[in-house]
C-alpha positions in Angstrom: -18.4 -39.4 89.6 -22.5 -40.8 89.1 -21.9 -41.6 93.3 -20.5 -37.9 93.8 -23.5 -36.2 91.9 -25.8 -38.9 93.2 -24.8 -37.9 97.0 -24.7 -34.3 96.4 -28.8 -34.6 95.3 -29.9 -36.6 98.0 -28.1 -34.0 100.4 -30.4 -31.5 98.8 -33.4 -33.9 99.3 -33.9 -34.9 95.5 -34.2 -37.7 93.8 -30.5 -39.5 93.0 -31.8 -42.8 91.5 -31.1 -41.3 87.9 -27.7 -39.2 87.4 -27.3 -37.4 84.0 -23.6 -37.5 82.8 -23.1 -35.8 79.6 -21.4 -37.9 77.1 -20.9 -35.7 73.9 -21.7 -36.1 69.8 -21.2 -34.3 66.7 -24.0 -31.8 67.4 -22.6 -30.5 70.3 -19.2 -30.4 69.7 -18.4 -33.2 71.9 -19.2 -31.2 75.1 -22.7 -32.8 76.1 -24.3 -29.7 76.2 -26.4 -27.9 73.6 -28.2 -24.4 74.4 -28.7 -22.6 77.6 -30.5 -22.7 80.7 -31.4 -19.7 83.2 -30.4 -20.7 86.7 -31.1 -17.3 89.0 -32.7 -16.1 92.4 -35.7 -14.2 92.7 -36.3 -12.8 96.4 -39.8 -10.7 96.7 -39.4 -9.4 100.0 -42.5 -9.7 102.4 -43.1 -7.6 105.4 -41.0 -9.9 108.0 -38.0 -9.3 105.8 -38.7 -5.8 104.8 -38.9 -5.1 108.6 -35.6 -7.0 108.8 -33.9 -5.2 107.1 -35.2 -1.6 108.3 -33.8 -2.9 111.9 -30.5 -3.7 110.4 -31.0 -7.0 111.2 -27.9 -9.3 110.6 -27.5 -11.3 107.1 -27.7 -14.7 108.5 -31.4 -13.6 109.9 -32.4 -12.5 106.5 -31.3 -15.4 105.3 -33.4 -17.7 107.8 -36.0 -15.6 107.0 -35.5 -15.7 103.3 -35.5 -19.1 103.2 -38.4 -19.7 105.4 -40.8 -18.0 102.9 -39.3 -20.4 99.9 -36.6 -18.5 98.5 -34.1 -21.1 96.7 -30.5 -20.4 96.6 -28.8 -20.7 93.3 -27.5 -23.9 94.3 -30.6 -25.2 95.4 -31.8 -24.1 91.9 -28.6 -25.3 90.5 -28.9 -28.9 91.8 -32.1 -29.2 90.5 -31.5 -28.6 87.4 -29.0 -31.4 87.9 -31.6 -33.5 88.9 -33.7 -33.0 85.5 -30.2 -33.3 83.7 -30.9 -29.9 82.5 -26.8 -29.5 83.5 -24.3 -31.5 85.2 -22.8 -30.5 88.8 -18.9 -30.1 87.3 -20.7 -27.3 85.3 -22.8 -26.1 87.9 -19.3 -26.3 90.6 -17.8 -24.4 88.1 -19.9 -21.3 87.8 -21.2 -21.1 91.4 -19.5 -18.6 93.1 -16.7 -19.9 95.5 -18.9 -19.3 99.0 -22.1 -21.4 97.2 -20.4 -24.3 96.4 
């Protein structure tokens, strides 16, 4: 599994030389994981996508455009998260939405 998590990082151009598996103990109940963590996007549109949009331009252009000016998908945000071992990708696969995976 480390190689699976490991190639799915350096795909995202992170760092894979250390993979987080959670293990599990008494204080989490055996799952590895203990609290929360917020993984969301933010998009502040600028003019170029404002006027984007007003033309009805199509999604995939608001999307190149979108992620010209930073914006990080939530599994760009996801993964990295993985790379701090903040979460692990089989919980991150599992609450992506099918199309982000």
């Amino acid at each position: 599994p480390a190689m699976i998590e490991a190639a799915l990082l350096r795909q995202a151009g992170l760092p894979s030389d250390r993979v987080f598996i959670s293990r599990g103990c008494a204080r989490c109940n055996g799952t590895g994981r203990r609290g929360r963590v917020a993984a969301f996007e933010l998009l502040m549109p600028g003019e170029e996508l404002r006027a984007a949009i007003e033309r009805g331009a199509k999604i995939e252009e608001a999307r190149e455009i979108a992620a010209r000016v930073g914006l990080l998908t939530l599994r760009e945000v996801g993964l990295r998260l993985v790379s701090e071992g903040l979460t692990t990708t089989q919980d991150l696969m599992t609450r992506l939405p099918a199309a982000s995976a």
